[in-house]
MDAnalysis code that builds the backbone (N, CA, C; Angstrom):
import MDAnalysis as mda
import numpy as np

u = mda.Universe.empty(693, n_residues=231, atom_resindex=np.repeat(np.arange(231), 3), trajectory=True)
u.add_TopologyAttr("name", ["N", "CA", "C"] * 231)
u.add_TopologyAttr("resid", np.arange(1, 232))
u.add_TopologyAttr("resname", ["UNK", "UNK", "UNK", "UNK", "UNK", "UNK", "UNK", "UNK", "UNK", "UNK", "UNK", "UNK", "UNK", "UNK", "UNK", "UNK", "UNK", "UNK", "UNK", "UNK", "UNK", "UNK", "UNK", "UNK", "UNK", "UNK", "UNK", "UNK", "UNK", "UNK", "UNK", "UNK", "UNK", "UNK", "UNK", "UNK", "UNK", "UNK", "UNK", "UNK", "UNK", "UNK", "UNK", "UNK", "UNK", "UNK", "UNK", "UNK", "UNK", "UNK", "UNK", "UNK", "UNK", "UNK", "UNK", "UNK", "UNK", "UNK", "UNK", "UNK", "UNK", "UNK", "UNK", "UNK", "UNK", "UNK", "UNK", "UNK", "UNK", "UNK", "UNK", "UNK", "UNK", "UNK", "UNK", "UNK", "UNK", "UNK", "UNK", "UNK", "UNK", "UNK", "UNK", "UNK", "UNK", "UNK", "UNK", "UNK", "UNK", "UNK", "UNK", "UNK", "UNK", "UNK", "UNK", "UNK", "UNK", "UNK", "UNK", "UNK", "UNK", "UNK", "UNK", "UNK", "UNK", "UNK", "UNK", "UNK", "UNK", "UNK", "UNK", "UNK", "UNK", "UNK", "UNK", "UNK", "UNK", "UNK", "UNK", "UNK", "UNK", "UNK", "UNK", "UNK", "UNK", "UNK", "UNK", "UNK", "UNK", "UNK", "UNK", "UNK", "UNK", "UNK", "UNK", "UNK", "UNK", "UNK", "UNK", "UNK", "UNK", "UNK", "UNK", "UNK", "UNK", "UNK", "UNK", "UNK", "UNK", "UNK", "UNK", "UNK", "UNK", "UNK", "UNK", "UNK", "UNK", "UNK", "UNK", "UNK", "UNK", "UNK", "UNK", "UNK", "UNK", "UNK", "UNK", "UNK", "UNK", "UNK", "UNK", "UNK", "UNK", "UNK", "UNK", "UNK", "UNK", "UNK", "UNK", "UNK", "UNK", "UNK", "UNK", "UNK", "UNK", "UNK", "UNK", "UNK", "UNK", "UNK", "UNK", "UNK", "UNK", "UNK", "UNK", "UNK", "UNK", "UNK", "UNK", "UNK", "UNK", "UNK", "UNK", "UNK", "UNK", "UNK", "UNK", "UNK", "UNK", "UNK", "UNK", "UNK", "UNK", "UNK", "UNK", "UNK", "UNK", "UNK", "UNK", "UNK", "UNK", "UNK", "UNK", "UNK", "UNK", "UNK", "UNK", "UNK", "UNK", "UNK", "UNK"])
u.atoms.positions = np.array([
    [142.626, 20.010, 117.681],
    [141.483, 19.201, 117.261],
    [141.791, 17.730, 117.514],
    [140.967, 16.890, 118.293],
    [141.261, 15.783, 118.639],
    [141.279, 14.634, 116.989],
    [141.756, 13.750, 117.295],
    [141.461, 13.252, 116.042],
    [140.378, 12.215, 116.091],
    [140.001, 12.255, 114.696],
    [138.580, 10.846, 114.455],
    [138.772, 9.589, 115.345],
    [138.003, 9.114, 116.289],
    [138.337, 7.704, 116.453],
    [138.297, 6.905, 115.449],
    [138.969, 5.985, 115.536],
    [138.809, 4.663, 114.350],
    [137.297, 3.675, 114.950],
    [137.118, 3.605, 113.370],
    [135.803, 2.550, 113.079],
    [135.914, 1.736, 112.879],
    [135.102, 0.877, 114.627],
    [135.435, -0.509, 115.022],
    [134.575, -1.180, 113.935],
    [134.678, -2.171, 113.248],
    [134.100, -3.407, 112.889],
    [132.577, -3.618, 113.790],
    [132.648, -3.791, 114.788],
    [131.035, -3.578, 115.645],
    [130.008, -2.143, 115.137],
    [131.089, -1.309, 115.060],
    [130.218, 0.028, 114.166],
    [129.178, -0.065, 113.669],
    [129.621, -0.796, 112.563],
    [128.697, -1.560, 111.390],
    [127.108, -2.071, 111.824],
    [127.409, -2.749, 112.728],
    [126.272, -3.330, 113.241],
    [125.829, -4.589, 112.139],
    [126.401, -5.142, 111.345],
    [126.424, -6.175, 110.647],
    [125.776, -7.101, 110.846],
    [124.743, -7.626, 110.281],
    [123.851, -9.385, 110.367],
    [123.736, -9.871, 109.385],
    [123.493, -11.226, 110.136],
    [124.035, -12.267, 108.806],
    [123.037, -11.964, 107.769],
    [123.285, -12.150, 106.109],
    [122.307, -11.535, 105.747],
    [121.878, -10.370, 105.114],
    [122.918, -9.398, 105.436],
    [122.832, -8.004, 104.776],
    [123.709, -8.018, 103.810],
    [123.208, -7.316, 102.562],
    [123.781, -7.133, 101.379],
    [124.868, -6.377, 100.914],
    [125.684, -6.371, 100.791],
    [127.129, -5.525, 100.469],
    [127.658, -5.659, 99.229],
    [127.966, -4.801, 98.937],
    [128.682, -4.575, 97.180],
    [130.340, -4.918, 97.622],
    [130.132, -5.576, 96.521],
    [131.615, -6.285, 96.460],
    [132.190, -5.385, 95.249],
    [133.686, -4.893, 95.414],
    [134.482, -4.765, 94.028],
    [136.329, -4.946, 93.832],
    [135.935, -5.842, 92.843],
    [137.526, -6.302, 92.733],
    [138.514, -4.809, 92.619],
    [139.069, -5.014, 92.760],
    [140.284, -3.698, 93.169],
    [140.796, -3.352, 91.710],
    [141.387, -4.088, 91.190],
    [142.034, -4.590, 89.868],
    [141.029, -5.005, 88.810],
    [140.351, -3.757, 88.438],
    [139.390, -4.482, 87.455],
    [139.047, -3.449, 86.384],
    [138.590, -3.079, 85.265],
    [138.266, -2.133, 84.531],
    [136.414, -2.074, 84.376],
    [135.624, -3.305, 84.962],
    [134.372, -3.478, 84.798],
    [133.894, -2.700, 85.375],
    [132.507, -2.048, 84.872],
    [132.156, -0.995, 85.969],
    [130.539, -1.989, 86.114],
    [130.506, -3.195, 86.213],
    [129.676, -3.987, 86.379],
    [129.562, -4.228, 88.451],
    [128.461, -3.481, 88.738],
    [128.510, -3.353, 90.461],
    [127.526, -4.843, 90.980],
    [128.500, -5.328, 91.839],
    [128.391, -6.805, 91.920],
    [127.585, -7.138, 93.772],
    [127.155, -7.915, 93.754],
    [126.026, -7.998, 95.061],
    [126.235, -9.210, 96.038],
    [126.774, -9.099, 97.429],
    [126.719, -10.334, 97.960],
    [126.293, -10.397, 99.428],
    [125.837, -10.678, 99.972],
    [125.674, -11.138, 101.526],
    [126.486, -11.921, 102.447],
    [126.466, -11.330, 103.433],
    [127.311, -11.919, 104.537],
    [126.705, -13.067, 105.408],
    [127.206, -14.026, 104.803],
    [126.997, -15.492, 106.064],
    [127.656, -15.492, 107.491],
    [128.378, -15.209, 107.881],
    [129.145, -15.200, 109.110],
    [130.703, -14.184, 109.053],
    [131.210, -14.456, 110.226],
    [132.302, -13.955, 110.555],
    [133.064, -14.492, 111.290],
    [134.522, -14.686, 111.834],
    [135.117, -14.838, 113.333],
    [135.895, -13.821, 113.414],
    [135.656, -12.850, 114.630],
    [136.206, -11.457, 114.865],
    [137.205, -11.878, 114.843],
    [138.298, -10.201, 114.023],
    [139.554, -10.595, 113.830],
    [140.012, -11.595, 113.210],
    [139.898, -12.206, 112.408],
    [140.174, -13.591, 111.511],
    [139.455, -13.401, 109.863],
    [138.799, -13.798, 109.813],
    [137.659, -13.381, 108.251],
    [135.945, -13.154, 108.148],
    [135.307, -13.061, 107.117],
    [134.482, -12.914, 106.651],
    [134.145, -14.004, 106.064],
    [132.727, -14.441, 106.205],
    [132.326, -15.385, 105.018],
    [131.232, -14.540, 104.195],
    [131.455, -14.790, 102.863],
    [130.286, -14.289, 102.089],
    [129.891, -14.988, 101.112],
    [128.744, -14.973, 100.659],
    [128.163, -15.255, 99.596],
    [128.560, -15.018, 98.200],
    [129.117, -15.810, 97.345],
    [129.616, -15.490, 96.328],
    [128.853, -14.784, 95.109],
    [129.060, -13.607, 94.903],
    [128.301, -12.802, 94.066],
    [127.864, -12.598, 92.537],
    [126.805, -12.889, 92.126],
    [126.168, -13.796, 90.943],
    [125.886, -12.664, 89.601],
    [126.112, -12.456, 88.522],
    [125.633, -11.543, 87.886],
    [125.431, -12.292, 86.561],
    [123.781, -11.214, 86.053],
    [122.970, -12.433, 85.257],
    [122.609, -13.872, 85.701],
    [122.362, -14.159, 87.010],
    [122.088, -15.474, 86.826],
    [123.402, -16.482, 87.344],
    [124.659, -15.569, 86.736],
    [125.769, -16.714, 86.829],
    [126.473, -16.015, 87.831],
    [127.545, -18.117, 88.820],
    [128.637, -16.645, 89.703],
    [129.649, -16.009, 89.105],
    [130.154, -14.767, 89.428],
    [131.323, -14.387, 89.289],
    [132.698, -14.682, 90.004],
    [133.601, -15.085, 89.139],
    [135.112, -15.511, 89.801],
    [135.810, -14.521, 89.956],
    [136.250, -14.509, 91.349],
    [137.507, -13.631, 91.895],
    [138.429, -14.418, 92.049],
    [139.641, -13.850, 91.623],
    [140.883, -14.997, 91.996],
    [141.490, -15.052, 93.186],
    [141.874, -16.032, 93.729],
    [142.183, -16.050, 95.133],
    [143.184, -14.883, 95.440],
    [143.327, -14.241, 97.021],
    [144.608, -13.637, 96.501],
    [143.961, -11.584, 96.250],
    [142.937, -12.294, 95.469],
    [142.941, -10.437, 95.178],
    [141.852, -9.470, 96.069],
    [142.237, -8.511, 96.337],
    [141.972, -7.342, 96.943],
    [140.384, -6.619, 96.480],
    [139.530, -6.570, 97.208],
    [138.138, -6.044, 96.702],
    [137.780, -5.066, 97.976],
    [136.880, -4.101, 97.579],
    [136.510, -2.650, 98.260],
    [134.707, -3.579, 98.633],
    [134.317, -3.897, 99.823],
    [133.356, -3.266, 100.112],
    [132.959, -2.490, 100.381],
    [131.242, -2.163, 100.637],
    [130.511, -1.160, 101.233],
    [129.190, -1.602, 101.384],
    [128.952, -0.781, 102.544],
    [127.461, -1.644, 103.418],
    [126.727, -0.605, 103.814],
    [125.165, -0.404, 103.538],
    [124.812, 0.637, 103.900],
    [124.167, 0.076, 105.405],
    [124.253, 0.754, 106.487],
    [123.279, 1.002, 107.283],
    [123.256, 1.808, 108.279],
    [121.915, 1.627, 108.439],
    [121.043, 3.085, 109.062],
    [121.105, 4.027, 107.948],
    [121.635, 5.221, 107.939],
    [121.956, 6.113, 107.594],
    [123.432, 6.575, 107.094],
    [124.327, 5.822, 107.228],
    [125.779, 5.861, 106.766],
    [126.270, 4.420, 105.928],
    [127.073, 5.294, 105.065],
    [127.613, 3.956, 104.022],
    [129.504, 3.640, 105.136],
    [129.471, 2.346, 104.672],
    [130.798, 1.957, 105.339],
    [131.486, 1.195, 104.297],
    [132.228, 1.942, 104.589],
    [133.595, 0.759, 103.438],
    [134.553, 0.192, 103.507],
    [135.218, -0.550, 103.133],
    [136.172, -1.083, 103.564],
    [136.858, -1.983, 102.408],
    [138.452, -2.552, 102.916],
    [138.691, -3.495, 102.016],
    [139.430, -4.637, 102.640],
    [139.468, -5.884, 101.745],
    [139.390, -7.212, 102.215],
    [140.338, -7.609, 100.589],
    [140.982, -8.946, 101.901],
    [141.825, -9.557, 100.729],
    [140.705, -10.915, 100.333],
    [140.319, -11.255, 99.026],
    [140.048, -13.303, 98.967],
    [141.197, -14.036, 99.366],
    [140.486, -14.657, 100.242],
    [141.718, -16.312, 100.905],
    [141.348, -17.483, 100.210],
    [140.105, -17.619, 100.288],
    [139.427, -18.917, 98.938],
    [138.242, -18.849, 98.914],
    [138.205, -19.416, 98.056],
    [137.038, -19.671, 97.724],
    [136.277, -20.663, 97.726],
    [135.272, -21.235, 98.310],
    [134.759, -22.724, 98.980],
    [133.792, -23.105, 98.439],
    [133.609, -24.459, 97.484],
    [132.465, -24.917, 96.695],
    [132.007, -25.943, 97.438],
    [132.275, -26.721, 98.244],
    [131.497, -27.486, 99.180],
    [131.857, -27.724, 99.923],
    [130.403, -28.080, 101.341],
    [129.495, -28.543, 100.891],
    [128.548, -27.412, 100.467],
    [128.635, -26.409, 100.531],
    [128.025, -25.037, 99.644],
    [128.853, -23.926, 99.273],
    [128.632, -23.334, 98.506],
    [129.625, -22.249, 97.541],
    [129.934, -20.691, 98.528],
    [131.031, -20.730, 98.973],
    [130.971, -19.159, 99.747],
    [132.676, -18.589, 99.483],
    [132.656, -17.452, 99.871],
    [134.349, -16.954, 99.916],
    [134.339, -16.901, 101.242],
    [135.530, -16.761, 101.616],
    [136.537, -16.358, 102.682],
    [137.121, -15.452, 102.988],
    [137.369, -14.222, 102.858],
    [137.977, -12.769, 103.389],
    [138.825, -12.816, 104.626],
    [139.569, -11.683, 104.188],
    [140.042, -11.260, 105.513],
    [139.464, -10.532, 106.145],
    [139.414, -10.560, 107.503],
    [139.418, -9.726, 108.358],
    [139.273, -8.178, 108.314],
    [138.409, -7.071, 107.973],
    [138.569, -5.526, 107.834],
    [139.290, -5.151, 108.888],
    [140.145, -4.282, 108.544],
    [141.270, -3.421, 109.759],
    [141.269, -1.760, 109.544],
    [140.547, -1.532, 108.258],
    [140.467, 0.159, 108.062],
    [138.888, 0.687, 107.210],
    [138.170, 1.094, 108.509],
    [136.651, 1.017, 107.722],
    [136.362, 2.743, 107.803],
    [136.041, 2.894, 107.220],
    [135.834, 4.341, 106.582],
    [134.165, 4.707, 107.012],
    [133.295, 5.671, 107.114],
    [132.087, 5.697, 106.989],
    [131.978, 7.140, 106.761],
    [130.803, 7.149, 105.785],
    [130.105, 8.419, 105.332],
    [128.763, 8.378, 105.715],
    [128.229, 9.552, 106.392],
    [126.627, 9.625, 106.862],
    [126.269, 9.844, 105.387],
    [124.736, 9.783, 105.474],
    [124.000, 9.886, 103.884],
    [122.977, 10.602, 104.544],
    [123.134, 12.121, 104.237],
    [122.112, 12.800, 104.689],
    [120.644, 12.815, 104.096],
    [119.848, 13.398, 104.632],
    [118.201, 13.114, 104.217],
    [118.272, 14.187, 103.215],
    [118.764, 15.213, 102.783],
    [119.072, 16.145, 101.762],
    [119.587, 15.442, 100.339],
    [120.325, 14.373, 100.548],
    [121.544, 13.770, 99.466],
    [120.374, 13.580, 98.244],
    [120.362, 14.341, 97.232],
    [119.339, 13.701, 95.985],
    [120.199, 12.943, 95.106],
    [118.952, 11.825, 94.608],
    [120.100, 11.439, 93.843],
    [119.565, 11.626, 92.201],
    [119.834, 11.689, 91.208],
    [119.327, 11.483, 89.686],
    [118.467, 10.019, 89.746],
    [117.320, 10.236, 88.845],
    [116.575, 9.384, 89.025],
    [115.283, 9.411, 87.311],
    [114.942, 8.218, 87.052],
    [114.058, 8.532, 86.305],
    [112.945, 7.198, 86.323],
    [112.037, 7.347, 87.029],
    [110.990, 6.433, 87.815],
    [109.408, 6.939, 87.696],
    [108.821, 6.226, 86.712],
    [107.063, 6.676, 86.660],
    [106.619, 6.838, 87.691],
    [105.735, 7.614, 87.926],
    [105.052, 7.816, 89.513],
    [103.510, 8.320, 89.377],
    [102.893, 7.527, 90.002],
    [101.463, 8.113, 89.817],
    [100.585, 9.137, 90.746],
    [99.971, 10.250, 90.843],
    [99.309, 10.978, 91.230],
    [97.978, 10.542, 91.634],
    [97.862, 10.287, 93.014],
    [96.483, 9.103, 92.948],
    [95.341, 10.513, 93.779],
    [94.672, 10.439, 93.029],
    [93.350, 11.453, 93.577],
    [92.537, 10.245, 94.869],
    [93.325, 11.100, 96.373],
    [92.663, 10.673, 97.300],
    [90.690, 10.353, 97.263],
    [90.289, 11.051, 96.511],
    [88.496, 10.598, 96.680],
    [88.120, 9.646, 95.527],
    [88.912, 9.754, 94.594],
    [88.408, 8.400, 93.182],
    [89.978, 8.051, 92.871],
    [90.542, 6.692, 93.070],
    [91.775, 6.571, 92.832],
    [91.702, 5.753, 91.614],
    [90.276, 5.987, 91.140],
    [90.745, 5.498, 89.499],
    [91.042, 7.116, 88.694],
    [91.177, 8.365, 89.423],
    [91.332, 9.405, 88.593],
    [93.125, 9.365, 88.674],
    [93.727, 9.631, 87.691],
    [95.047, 9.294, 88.205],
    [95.863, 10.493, 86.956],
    [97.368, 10.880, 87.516],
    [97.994, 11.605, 86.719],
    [99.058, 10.890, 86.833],
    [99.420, 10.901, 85.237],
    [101.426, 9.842, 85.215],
    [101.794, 11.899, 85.334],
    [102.913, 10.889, 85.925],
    [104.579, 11.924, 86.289],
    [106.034, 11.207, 86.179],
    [106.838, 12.143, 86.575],
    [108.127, 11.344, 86.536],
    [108.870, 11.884, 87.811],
    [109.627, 10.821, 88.564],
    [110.529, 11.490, 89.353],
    [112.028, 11.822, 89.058],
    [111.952, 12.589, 88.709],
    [113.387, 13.260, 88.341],
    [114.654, 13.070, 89.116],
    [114.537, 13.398, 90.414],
    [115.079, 12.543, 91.517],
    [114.858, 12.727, 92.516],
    [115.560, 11.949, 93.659],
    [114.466, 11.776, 94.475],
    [115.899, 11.601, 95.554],
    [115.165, 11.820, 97.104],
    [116.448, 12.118, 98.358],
    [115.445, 11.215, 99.131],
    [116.134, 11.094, 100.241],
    [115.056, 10.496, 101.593],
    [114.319, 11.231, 102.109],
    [114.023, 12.451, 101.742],
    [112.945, 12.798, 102.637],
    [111.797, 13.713, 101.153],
    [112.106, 13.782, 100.056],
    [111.225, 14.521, 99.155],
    [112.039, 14.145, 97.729],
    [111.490, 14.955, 96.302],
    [111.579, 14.123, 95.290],
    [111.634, 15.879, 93.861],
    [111.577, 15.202, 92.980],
    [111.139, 16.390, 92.031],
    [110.361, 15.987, 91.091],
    [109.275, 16.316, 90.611],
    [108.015, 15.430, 89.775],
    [108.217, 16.342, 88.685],
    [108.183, 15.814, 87.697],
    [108.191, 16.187, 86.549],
    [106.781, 16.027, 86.046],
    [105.402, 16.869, 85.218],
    [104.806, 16.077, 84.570],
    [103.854, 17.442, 83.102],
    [102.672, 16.512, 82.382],
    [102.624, 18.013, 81.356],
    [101.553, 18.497, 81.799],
    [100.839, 17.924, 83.169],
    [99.274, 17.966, 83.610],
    [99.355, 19.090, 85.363],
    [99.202, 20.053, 85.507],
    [99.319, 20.437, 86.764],
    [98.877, 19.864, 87.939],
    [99.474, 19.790, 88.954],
    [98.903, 19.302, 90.409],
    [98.713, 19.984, 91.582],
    [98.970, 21.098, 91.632],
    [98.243, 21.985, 92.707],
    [99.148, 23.146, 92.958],
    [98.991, 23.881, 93.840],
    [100.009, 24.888, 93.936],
    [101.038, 24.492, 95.372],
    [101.694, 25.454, 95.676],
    [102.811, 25.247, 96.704],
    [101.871, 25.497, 97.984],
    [102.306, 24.273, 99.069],
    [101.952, 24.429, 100.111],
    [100.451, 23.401, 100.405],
    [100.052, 22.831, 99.013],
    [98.861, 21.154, 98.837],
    [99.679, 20.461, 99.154],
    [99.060, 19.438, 99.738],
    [99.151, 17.694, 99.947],
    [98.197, 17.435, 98.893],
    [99.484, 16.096, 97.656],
    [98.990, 15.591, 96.814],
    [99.381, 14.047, 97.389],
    [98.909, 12.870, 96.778],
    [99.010, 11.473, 97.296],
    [100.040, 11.220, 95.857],
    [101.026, 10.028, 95.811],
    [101.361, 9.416, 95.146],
    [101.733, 7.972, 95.297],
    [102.271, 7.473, 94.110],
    [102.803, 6.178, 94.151],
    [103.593, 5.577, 92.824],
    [105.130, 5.217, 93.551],
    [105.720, 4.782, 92.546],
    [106.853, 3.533, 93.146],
    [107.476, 3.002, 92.148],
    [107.656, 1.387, 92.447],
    [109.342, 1.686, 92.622],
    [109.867, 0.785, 93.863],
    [111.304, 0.850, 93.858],
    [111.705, -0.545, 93.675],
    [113.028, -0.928, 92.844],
    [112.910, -2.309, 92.397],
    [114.274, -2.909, 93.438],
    [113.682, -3.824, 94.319],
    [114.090, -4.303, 95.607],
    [114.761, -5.292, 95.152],
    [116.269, -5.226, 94.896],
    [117.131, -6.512, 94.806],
    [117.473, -7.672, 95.670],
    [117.364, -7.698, 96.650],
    [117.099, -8.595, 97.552],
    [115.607, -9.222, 97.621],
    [114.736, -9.157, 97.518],
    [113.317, -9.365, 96.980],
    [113.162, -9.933, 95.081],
    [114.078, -9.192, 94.874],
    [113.992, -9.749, 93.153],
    [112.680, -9.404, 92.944],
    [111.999, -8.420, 93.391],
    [110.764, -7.481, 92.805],
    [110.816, -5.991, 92.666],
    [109.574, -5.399, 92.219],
    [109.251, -4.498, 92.231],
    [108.451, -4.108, 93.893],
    [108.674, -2.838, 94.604],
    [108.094, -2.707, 95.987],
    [107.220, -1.299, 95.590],
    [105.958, -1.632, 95.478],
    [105.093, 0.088, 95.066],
    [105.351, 0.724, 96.823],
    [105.787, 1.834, 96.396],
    [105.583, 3.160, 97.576],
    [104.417, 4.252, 97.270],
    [103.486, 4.263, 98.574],
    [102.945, 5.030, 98.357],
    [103.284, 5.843, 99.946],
    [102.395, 7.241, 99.168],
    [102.446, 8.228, 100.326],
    [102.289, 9.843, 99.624],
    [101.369, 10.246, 101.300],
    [101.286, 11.897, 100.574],
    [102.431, 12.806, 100.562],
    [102.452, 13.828, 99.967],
    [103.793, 14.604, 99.673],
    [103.325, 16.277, 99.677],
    [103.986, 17.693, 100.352],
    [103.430, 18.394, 100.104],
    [104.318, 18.694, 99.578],
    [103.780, 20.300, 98.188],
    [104.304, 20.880, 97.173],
    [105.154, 22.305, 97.683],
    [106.235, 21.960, 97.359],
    [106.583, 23.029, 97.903],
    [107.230, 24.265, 97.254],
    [107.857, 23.828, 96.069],
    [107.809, 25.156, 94.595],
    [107.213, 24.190, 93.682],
    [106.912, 25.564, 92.294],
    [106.233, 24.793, 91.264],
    [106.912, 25.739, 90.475],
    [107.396, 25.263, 89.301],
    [108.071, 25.703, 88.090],
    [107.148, 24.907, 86.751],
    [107.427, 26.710, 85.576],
    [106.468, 26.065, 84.852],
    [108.111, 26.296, 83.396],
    [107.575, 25.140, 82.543],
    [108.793, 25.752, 81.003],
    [107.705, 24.852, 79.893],
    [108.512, 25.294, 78.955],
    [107.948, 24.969, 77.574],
    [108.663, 23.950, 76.809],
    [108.293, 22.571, 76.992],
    [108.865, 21.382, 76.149],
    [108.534, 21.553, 74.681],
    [109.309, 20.237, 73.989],
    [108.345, 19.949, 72.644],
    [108.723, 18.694, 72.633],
    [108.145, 17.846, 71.710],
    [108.157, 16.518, 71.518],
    [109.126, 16.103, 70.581],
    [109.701, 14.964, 70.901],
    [110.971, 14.307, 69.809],
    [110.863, 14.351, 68.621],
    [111.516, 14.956, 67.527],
    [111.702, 15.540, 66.375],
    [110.803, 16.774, 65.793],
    [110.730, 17.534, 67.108],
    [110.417, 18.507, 66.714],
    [108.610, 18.854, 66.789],
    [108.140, 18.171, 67.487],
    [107.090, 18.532, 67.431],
    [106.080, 19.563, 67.909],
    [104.692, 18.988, 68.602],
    [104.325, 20.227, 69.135],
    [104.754, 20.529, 70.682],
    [104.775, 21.894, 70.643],
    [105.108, 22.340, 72.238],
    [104.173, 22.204, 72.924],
    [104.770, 21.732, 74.208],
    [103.458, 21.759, 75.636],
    [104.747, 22.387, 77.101],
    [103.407, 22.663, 78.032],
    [104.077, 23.074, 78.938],
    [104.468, 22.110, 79.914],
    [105.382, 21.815, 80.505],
    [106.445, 20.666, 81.375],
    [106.515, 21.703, 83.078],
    [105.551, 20.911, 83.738],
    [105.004, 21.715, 85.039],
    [106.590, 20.650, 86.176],
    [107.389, 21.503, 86.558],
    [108.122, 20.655, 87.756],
    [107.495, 20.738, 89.383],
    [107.442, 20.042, 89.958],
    [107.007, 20.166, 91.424],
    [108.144, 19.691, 92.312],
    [108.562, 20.470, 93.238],
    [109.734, 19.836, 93.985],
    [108.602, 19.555, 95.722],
    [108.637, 18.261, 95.767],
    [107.667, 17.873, 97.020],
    [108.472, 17.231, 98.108],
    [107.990, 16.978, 99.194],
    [108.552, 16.588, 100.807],
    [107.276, 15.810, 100.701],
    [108.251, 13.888, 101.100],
    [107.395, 13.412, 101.518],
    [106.408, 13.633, 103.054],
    [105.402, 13.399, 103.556],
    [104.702, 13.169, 104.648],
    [105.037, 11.867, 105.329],
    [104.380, 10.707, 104.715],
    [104.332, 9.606, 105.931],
    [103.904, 8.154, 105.315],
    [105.803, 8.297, 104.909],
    [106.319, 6.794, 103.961],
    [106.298, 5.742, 105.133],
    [105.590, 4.454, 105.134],
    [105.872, 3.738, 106.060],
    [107.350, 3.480, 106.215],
    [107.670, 3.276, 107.627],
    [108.881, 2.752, 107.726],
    [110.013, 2.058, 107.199],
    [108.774, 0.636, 106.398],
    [109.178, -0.560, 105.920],
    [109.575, 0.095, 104.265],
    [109.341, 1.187, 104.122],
    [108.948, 2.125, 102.292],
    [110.444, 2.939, 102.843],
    [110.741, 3.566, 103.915],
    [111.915, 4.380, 104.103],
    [112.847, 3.897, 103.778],
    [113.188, 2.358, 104.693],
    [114.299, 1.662, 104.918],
    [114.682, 1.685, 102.500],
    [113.671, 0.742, 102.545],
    [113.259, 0.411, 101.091],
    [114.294, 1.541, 100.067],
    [113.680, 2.902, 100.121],
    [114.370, 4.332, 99.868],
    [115.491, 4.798, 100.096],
    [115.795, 4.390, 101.516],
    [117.317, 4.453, 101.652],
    [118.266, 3.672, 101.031],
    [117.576, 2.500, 100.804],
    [119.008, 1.521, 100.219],
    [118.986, 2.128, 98.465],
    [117.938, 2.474, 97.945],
    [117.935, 3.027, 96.343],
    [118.673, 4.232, 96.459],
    [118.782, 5.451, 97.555],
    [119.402, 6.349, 97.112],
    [120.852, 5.855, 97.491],
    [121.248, 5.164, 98.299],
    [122.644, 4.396, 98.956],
    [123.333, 3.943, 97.637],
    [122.283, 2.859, 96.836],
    [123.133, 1.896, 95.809],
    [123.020, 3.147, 94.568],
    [122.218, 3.971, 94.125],
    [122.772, 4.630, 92.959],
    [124.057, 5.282, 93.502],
    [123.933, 5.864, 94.652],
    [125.174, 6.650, 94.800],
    [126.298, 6.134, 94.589],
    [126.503, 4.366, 95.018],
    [127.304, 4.172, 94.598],
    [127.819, 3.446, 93.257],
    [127.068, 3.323, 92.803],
    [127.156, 3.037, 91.205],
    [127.425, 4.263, 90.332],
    [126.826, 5.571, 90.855],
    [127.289, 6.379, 89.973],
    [128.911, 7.002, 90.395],
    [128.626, 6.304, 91.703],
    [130.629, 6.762, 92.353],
    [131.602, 5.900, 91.514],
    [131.241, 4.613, 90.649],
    [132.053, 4.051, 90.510],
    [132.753, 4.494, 88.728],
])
């Protein structure tokens, strides 16, 4: 068996600009920290954006060792980097070393991840008729709806819409799009402390035809839980 080639740094496909999780090596926080890449000089370092939480930056001490990871396309890449300094003017950035051992995992369109996100059921002919649901979780290409109101049987196209909260945007991004049903499971809830029972209808659906700009959007939410719940 031949062995893996090694993963060049160009791999990546990296621009200035894209968002990467930073994590100190040496740390007990499980606080997952956010920064962007300003530049590079191949073979030499990284510049990045020093990574802010709540509002404020966070200090790395010169010297210490942190794990990135970068999603794109379809594969997460990781890697690790030493801090060389840290630079407050004439604007605030770090300095890295150079990556020399980058790792990558594809993120298949199957990968679900846990999820708990309102989602609305929009009746294509009156979209003021509407059903709340929940997405239970959700993969890149389909989802699992939770709700106490039925929506059709296996093998309908139902429409929905629910909001992914875009950290780079510092908003909320509504996704919409139709989805067909493809099992339906029925069980018997009850309400917190005991109350009355109702029936809790699950739908496991495949999206149809998320705009592009809604995919990309989707991929980076199932990318960053994964790795927050990796950590």
């Amino acid at each position: 068996m031949n062995k893996k080639a090694k993963i060049e740094f160009e791999d990546m496909n990296l621009q200035v600009g894209v968002r990467l999780q930073i994590m100190p090596k040496r740390t007990n926080s499980p606080t997952v920290l956010y920064t962007s890449l300003i530049g590079f000089v191949k073979d030499e370092y990284l510049l990045l954006q020093i990574p802010q939480h709540e509002g404020k930056a966070v200090e790395i001490a010169e010297g210490s060792e942190v794990a990135l990871r970068v999603f794109s396309g379809v594969s997460v890449f990781t890697f690790e980097a030493q801090l060389q300094a840290t630079v407050q003017a004439p604007k605030p950035y770090l300095i890295l070393s150079f990556p020399d051992n980058i790792q990558k995992v594809g993120l298949r369109k199957a990968v679900r991840v846990k999820a708990n996100i309102p989602v609305r059921i929009v009746d294509g002919a009156d979209r003021a008729l509407l059903k709340e649901a929940t997405l239970s979780d959700i993969s890149l290409s389909g989802a699992l709806v939770s709700t106490s109101s039925p929506l059709g049987g296996a093998g309908e196209t139902i429409h929905i819409e629910f909001s992914i909260a875009v950290q780079s945007q510092n908003a909320d991004v509504v996704i919409g799009t139709s989805a067909s049903i493809r099992s339906v499971q029925q069980a018997v809830g009850s309400a917190p402390g005991g109350g009355a029972f109702y029936t809790v209808y699950t739908y496991g659906i495949n999206f149809l035809d998320i705009d592009p700009a809604h995919q990309a959007i989707l991929q980076n939410y199932v990318y960053e839980t994964l790795l927050i719940h990796r950590n």
